[in-house]
C-alpha positions in Angstrom: 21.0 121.2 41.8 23.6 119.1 43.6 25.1 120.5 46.9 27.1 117.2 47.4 31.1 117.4 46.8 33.1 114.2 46.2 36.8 114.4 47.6 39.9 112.1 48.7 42.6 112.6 51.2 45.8 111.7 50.3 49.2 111.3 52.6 51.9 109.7 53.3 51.8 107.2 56.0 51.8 108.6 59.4 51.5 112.5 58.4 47.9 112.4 60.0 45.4 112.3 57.7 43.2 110.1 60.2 43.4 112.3 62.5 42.6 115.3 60.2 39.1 113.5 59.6 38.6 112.8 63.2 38.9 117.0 64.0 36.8 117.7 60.7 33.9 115.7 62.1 34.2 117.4 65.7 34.3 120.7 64.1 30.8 119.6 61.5 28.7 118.3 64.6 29.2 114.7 63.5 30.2 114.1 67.2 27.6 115.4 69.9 29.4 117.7 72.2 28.9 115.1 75.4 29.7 111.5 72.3 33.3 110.6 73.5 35.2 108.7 70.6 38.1 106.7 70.1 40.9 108.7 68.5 41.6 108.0 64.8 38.0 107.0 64.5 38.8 106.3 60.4 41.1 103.4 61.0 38.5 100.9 62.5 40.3 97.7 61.7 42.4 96.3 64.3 45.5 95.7 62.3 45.4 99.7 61.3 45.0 100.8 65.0 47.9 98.9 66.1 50.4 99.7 62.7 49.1 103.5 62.6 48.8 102.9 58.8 45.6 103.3 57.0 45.0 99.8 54.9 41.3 100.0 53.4 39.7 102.9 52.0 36.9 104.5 53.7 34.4 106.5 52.9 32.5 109.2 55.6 30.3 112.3 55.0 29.9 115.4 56.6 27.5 118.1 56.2 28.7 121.7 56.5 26.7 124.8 55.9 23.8 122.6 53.8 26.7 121.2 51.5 27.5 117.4 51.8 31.2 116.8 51.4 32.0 112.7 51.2 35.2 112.1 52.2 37.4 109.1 51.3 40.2 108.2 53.4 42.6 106.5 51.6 45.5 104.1 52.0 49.3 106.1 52.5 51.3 102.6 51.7 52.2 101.7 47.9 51.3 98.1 48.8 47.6 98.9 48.8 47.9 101.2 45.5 44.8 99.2 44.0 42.8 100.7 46.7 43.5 104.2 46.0 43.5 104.1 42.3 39.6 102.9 42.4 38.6 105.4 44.7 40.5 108.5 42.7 38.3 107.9 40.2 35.0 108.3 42.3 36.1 111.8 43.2 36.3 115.5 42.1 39.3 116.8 44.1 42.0 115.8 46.2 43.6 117.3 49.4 46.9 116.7 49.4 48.1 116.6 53.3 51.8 117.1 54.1 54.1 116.6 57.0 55.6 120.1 58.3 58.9 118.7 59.2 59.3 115.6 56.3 57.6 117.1 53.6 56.7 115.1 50.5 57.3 111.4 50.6 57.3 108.6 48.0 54.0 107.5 49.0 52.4 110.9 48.1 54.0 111.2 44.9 52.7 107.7 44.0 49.2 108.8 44.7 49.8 112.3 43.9 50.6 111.5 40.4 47.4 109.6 40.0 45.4 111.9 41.3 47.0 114.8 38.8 46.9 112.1 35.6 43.2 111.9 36.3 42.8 116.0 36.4 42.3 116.3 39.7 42.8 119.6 41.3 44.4 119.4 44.6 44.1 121.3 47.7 47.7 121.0 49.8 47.2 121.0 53.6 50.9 121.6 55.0 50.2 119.6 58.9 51.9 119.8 62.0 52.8 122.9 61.1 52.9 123.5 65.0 56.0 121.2 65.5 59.3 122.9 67.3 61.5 121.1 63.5 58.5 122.5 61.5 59.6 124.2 57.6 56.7 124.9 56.5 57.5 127.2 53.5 60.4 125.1 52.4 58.0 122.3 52.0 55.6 124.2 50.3 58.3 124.7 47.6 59.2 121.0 47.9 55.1 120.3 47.0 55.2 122.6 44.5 58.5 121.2 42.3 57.2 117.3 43.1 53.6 118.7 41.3 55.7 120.3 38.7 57.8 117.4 38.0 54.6 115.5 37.6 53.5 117.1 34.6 50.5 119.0 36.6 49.2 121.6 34.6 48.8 125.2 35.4 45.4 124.8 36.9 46.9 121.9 39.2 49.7 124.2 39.7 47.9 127.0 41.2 46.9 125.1 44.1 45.4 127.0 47.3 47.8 125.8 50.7 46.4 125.9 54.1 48.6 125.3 57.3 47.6 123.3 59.8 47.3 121.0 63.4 44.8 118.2 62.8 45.7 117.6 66.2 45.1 120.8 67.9 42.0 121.5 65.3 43.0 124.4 63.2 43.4 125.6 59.6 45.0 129.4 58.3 46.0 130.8 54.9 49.0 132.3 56.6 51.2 131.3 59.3 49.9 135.3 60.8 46.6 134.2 61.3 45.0 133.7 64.4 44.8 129.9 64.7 40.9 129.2 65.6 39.7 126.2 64.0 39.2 123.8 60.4 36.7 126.7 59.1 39.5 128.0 56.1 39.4 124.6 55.1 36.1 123.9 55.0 36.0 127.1 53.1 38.9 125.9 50.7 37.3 122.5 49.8 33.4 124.2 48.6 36.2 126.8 46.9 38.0 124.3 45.1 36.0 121.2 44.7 33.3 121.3 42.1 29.8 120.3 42.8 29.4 116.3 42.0 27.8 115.9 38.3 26.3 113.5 36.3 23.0 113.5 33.9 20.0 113.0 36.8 17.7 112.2 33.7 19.8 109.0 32.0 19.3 105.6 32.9 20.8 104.3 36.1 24.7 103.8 36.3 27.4 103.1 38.8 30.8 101.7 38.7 32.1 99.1 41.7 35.4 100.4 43.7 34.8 98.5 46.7 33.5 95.6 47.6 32.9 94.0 51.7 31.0 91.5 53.3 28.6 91.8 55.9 26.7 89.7 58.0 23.6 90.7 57.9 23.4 92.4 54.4 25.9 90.3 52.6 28.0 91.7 49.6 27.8 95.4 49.9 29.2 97.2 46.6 30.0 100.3 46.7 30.7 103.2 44.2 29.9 106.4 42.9 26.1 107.2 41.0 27.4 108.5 37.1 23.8 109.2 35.8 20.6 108.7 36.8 19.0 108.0 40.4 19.1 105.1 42.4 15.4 103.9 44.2 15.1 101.0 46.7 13.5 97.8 45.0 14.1 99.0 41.1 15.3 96.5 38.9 19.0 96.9 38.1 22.0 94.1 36.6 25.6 94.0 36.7 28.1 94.6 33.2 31.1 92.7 33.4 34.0 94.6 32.2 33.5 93.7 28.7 29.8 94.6 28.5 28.8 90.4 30.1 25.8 90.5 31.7 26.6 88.8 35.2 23.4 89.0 36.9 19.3 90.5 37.0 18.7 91.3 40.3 16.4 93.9 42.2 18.0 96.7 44.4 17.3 95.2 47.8 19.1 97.8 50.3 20.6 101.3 49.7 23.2 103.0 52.3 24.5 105.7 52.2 27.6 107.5 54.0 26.4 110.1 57.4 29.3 110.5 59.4 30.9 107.2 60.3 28.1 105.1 60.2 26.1 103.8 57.0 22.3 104.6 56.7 19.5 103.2 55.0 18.1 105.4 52.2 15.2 105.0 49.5 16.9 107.1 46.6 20.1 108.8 45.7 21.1 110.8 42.9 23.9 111.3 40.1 27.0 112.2 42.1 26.8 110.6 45.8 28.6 107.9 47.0 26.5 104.8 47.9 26.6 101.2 49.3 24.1 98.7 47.5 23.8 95.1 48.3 21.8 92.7 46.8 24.4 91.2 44.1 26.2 87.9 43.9 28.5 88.0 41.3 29.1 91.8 40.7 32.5 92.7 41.9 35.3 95.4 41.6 35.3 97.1 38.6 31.9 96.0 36.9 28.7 98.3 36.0 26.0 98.1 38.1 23.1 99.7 35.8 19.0 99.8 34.7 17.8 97.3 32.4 18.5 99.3 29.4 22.0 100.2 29.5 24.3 97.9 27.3 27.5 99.5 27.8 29.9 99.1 30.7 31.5 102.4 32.3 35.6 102.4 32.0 37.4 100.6 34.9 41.1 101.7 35.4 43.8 99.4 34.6 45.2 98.2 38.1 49.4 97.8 38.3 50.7 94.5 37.7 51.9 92.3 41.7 55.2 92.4 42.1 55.5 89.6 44.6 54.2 86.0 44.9 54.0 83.9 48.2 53.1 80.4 48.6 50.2 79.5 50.8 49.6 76.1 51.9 48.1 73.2 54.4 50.1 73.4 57.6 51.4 69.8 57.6 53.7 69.9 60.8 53.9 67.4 63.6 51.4 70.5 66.2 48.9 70.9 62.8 45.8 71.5 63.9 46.2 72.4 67.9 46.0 76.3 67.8 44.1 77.2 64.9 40.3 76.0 63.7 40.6 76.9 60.3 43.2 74.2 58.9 41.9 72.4 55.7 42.8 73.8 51.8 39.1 74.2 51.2 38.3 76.9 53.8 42.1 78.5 52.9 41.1 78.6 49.5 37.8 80.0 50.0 39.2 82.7 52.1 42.2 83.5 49.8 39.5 83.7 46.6 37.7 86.2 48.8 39.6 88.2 49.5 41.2 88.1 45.8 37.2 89.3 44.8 37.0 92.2 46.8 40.9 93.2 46.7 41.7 93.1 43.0 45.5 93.9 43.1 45.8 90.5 44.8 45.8 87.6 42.3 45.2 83.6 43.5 46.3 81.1 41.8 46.1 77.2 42.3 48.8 75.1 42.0 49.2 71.1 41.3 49.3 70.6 44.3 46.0 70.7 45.9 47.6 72.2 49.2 48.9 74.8 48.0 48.4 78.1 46.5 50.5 80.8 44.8 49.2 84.8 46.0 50.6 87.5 44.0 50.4 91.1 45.5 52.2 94.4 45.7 55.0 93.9 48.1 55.8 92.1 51.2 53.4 94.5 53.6 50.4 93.7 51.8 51.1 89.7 51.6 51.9 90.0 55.3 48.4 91.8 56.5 46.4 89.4 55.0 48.3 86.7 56.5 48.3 88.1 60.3 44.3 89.0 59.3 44.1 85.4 58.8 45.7 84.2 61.6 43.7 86.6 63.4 40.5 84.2 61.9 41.7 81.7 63.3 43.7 80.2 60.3 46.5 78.0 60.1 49.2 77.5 57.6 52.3 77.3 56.2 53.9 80.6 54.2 57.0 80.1 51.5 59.6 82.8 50.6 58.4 85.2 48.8 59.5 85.6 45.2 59.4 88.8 42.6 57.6 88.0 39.1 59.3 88.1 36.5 58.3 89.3 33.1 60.2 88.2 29.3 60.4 91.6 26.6 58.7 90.5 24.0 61.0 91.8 21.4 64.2 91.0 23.2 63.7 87.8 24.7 65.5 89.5 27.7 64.1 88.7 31.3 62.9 91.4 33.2 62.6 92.2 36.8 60.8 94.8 38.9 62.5 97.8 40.3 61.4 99.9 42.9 62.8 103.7 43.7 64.1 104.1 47.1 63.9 107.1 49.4 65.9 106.4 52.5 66.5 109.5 55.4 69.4 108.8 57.7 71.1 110.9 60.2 75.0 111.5 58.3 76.9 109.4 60.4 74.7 106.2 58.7 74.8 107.0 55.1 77.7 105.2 54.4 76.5 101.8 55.6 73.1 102.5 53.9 75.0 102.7 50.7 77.1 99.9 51.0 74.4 97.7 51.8 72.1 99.2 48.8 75.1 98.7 46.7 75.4 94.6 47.7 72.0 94.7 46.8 72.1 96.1 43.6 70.4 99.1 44.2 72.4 102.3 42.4 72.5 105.6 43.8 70.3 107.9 42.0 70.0 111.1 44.7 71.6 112.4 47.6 71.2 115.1 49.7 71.5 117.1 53.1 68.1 117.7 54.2 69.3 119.1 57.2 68.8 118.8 60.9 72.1 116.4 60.7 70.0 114.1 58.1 71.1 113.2 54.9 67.9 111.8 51.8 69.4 109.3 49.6 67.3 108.0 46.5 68.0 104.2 44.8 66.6 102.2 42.2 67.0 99.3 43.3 65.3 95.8 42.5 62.6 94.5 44.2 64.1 90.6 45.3 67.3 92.8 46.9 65.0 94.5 48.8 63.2 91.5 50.6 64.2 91.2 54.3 66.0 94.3 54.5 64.0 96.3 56.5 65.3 95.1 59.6 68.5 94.8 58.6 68.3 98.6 57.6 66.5 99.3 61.4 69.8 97.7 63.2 72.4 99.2 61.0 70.7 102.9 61.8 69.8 102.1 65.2 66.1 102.9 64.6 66.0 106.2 63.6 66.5 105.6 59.4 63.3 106.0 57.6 62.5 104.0 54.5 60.2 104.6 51.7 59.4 102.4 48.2 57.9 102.5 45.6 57.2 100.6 42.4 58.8 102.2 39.7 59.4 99.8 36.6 60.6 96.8 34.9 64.0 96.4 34.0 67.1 94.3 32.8 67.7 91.1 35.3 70.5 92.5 37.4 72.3 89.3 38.1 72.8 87.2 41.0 71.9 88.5 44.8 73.6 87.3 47.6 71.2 85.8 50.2 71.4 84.8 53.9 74.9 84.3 54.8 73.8 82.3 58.0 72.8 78.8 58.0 70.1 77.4 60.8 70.0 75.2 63.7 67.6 72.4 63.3 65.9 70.4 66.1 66.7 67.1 65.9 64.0 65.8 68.1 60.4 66.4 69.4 59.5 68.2 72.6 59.7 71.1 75.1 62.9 73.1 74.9 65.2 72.9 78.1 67.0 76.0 79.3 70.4 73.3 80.1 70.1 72.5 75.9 69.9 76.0 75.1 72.7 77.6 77.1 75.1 74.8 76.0 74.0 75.9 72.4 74.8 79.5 73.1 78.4 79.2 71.3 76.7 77.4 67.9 74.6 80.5 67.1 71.8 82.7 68.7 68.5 81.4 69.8 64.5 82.1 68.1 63.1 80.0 71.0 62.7 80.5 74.8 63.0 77.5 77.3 59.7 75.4 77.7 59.1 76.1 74.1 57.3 73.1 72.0 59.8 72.1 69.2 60.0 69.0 66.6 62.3 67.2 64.1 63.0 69.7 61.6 61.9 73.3 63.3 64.3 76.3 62.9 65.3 76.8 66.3 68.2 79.2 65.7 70.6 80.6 63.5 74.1 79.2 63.1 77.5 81.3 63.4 78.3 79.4 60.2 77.1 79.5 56.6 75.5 75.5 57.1 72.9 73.7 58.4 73.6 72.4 61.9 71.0 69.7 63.6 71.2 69.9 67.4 69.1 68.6 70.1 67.3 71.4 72.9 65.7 69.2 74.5 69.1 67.5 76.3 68.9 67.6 80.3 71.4 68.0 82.6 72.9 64.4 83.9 72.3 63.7 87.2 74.7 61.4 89.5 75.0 61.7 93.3 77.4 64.7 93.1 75.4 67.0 90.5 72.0 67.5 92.2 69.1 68.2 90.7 69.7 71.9 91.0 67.0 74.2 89.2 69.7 75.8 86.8 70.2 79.3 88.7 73.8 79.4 87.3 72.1 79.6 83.9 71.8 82.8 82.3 70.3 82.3 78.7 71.1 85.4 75.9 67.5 86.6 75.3 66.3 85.0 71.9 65.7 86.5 68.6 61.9 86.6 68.4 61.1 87.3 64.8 57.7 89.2 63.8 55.6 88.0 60.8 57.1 89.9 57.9 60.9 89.5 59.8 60.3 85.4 59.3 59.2 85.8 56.1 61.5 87.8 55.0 64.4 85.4 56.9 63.6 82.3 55.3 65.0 80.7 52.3 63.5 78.2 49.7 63.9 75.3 51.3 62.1 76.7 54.4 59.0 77.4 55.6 57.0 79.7 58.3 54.0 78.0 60.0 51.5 80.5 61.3 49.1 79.8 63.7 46.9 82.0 66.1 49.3 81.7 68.9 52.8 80.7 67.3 55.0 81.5 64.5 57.4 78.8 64.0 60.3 78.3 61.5 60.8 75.0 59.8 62.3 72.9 56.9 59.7 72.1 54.1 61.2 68.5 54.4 61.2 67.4 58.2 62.8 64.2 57.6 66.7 65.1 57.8 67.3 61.6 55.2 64.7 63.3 52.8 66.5 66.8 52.9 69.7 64.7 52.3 68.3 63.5 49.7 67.2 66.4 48.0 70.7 68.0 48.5 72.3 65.2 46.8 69.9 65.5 43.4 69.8 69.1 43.5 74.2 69.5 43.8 
C-alpha cells in the first residue's frame, strides 16, 4: 500500500509559507543537526530571494514517521496563476497558511477557490500567531466565511486549524497549548490528507505540470504517476492534448523529490511525484504514457493573459555595448522557451521581424521575465503594455478585463485612494474598518486603469498602503482613461550628461539621469512641468572667459534624480515610447530618435 501523501501550500504573498517549509524540514531531519542552510531554502532563484515572493513552483519531500509527504510550494502572486492551477491538480490536499494579523488576502482566495473547485480538503494554518497585532480567532472566522462564500462544501467546511510560528518552529490546536514544535501538524496533514492513489496494475501514465531545462539532463518534465509504475529504460511516448502522438522515446533518467535535492531512482509507483527527462517535444499539459495507452489524461484549462508587451531588437545609438545577447534570433528563441515551459505566457510574432508581442497575466509577471533576461545577459527594447481586448459574440460589444481590488490604508489615506480609483474607473464595491486605525476598501476596477499605479498608490500613502489584485472578469469597455499628464524632456544631442546642463534644467522638470550619465538624440532624460514634449540639451558646459574660471561646480547642488525601477519605466511610458534594457542600464527613449521623423508622425497622426 502507498504511505506517500501528495500536498500543496497555499498563501498569500509574504505570510511565510517558505519559511514554514524551511522549519518542516529542520524538524523531519532533512537538515543534519551540524548542515547550516540559507534561510527560505524553497525560493532558490535569485529574483525570489531578493522580491520575498515565491515565483515557480517547487516540489520537496520529507519523510516523517515512514510516511512520505511531497510538498509543493507554490506561487502567492495572481500573475503566476498558471503555475498553481497545474500543480493543484497533482495533489490530494491543501494547507491553507494565513497571516495572524492580515488574515485572508486576494491572492489566497484566488488559489483557495481552485483548490476547493477541485475538492480539495484544506488544512488552515493560522501563522505568526506570535505577533504583538496578532487576531487569531477573528481571522479564523474571516477563513471560515471566505470558504463559505466559495461554495466549499461541508466536508471543506469542517476544516481542522492549527496556530502557529514558522519562524520560531511550532504548531498547537489551541492557543493553551504548550508551544513545542511542527509535530500537530505533521499529525494534521497524515489526518487529513489521503494516501496518494492510482491503479499500480494499469499501463503507465502521467500528466506534465512543469517543465525546466537542465544542463546536463536537458528537458526535465515533471508530474504526478496516475496509474501504473514508472522503470528506468521502459519504452514510453508523449499524447498531445488531443490524443497526437508527439514522440517514441525510452525513459532515459528518473528523479525523484528527497528533501531539496532531486535523486536518481530506477522505479516509482502510482501516486509519487517524479522528474523524467528524456523527451523533446513533450511539454506542459501532455500525457506522458506506455505504448498502449491511446487516450490523453485531462489538462485544465489555463485563464486567458490579460496584458500584452512588445518585445524587440534594441536599435539605439549604445546597442550592443552592455549586453551579449542582442540579435531577434536568440530573443526569440528565449521568449519561445520560456512560452514552452510557462504556458500562461503566449509569443507571438509580428511583421516585423524585430519584434514580438508577449501576452501574460499582469505587469509583475511580464516584468520578471524581462529582469530574468537582462539578468542573461539580454538586451532590448520593451513597449507599453496594453490589456487584450475581447468582442461578445452576441453583442458585438467590446470587452475589457477587470480586476477586483483589495486596498488596506491607514484612515487618514482612504479618501485619496478613492479618488484616484475613481479617475481610474475603478467603483467602490467594499469598505471597511479593519481596525488598528486601518480601513479595507474593495474595487473593481479595469485592468489598463490600473497600469503604473502602484507607485503612484505607494507616494500618495507614504508607503504603508497595501495593494492586492486579482483577475476577476470581462466586462463592458469603460470609456476613455486619462493617461500621463506630464510630457518628457528629450536630449537633443549625444554624450555624457554635465552637472552645469542639469542644474540649469532644474526649473523645466525633474531629472531620471545623474551627471556623467551616457545620453543620445532622443533619450527620455526627464519629465517636464508641462503636459508637452520639451527637447533640451544636458550636455551644455559652463562658458569660460578670463573672469569665470574653470571652477569645478561646488556652488551646484543638483535635486537627486528620479531613478525609475523596471516595472516603474514600464509602467511610465506611453506609446510613442520605449524602455531599453540592458544588463547595466535602463534607459527611456522615443521609438523614433529623429525629432524630424517624430514631427512627422505628429503631423499624419493629428
Amino acid at each position: 500500500m502507498s504511505t506517500i501523501r501528495n500536498l500543496a501550500i497555499i498563501a498569500h504573498v509574504d505570510h511565510g509559507k517558505t519559511t514554514l517549509v524551511d522549519a518542516l524540514f529542520r524538524q523531519s531531519g532533512v537538515y543534519r543537526d551540524n548542515q547550516r542552510v540559507a534561510e527560505r531554502a524553497m525560493d532558490s532563484n535569485e529574483l525570489e530571494k531578493e522580491r520575498g515572493i515565491t515565483i515557480l513552483a517547487k516540489c520537496t519531500s520529507i519523510l516523517w514517521h515512514e510516511n512520505r509527504l511531497n510538498i509543493v510550494d507554490t506561487p502567492g502572486h495572481a500573475d503566476f496563476g498558471g503555475e498553481v492551477e497545474r500543480i493543484l491538480s497533482m495533489v490530494d490536499g491543501v494547507l491553507v497558511l494565513v497571516d495572524a494579523s492580515e488574515g485572508p488576502m486576494p491572492q489566497t482566495k484566488f488559489v483557495v477557490a481552485k483548490a476547493l473547485r477541485q475538492g480539495l480538503k484544506p488544512i488552515v494554518v493560522i501563522n505568526k500567531a506570535d505577533k504583538p497585532d496578532a487576531r487569531p480567532y477573528e481571522v479564523h472566522e474571516e477563513v471560515f466565511d471566505l470558504f463559505a462564500a466559495l461554495d466549499a462544501n461541508d466536508d471543506q467546511l469542517d476544516f481542522p486549524t492549527l496556530y502557529a510560528s514558522a519562524k520560531e518552529g511550532w504548531a498547537i490546536e489551541n492557543l493553551e497549548d504548550e508551544k513545542k514544535d511542527l509535530s500537530p501538524l505533521f499529525n494534521a496533514i497524515l489526518k487529513r490528507v489521503a494516501y496518494a492513489e492510482g491503479d499500480v496494475d494499469a499501463p503507465f501514465s502521467m500528466l506534465v505540470t512543469t517543465l525546466e531545462s537542465d544542463p546536463y539532463l536537458g528537458r526535465i518534465l515533471t508530474g504526478r504517476i496516475l496509474s501504473g509504475t514508472a522503470r528506468v529504460n521502459m519504452p514510453v511516448k508523449g499524447l498531445g492534448r488531443e490524443g497526437d502522438t508527439l514522440e517514441q522515446t525510452r525513459l532515459t533518467k528518473l528523479l525523484a523529490f528527497r528533501g531539496l535535492e532531486r535523486v536518481p531512482i530506477q522505479e516509482a509507483i502510482a501516486g509519487d511525484i517524479v522528474a523524467i527527462a528524456g523527451f523533446e517535444k513533450a511539454t506542459v499539459s501532455d500525457t506522458i504514457c506506455a505504448p498502449e495507452v491511446i487516450e490523453p489524461l485531462k489538462a485544465l484549462p489555463i485563464d486567458p493573459p490579460t496584458l500584452a508587451m512588445t518585445f524587440c531588437v534594441n536599435d539605439s545609438p549604445f546597442a550592443g555595448k552592455e549586453g551579449k545577447k542582442v540579435t531577434s534570433r536568440l530573443i526569440r528563441d528565449r521568449l519561445m522557451a520560456e512560452a514552452e515551459s510557462n504556458v500562461s505566457i503566449k509569443v507571438t510574432e509580428t511583421e516585423n521581424t524585430d519584434a514580438f508581442e508577449v501576452a501574460g497575466r499582469g505587469e509583475l509577471q511580464l516584468g520578471v521575465l524581462i529582469e530574468t533576461m537582462r539578468r542573461e545577459g539580454f538586451e532590448l527594447a520593451i513597449g507599453r503594455p496594453r490589456v487584450l481586448f475581447k468582442t461578445d459574440e452576441t453583442t458585438g460589444q467590446t470587452l475589457e478585463p477587470m480586476e477586483e481590488v483589495q486596498i488596506d490604508v491607514d484612515d487618514e489615506y482612504t479618501g485619496i485612494v478613492v479618488e484616484k480609483m475613481g479617475l481610474r474607473k475603478g467603483e467602490l464595491s467594499d469598505l471597511r474598518p479593519s481596525g488598528g486605525g486601518k480601513t479595507r476598501i474593495t474595487f473593481i476596477a479595469p485592468s489598463r486603469g490600473l497600469i503604473g499605479y502602484q507607485g503612484e498608490f505607494l507616494t500618495d500613502t507614504r508607503g504603508t498602503g497595501i495593494m492586492s489584485r486579482l483577475f476577476h472578469s470581462y466586462a463592458a469597455y469603460k470609456g476613455p482613461i486619462g493617461g500621463r499628464r506630464n510630457g518628457v524632456l528629450i536630449s537633443n544631442a549625444m554624450g555624457q550628461a554635465v552637472a552645469y546642463a542639469l542644474w540649469n534644467l532644474e526649473d523645466r522638470g525633474g531629472m531620471f539621469i545623474t551627471p556623467g550619465t551616457a545620453v543620445y538624440e532622443g533619450m527620455i532624460i526627464g519629465e517636464h512641468t508641462r503636459d508637452n514634449d520639451l527637447e533640451v540639451n544636458p550636455l551644455k558646459a559652463k562658458q569660460l572667459t578670463n573672469i569665470r574660471a574653470a571652477g569645478k561646480d561646488e556652488a551646484i547642488r543638483l535635486t537627486p534624480p528620479r531613478l525609475l525601477t523596471l516595472e516603474q519605466a514600464i509602467a511610465y511610458i506611453e506609446e510613442d515610447e520605449l524602455v531599453e534594457v540592458t544588463p547595466q542600464s535602463l534607459r527611456l527613449r522615443k521609438v523614433l530618435l529623429d525629432p524630424n521623423a517624430r514631427k512627422r508622425a505628429d503631423r499624419e497622426k493629428g
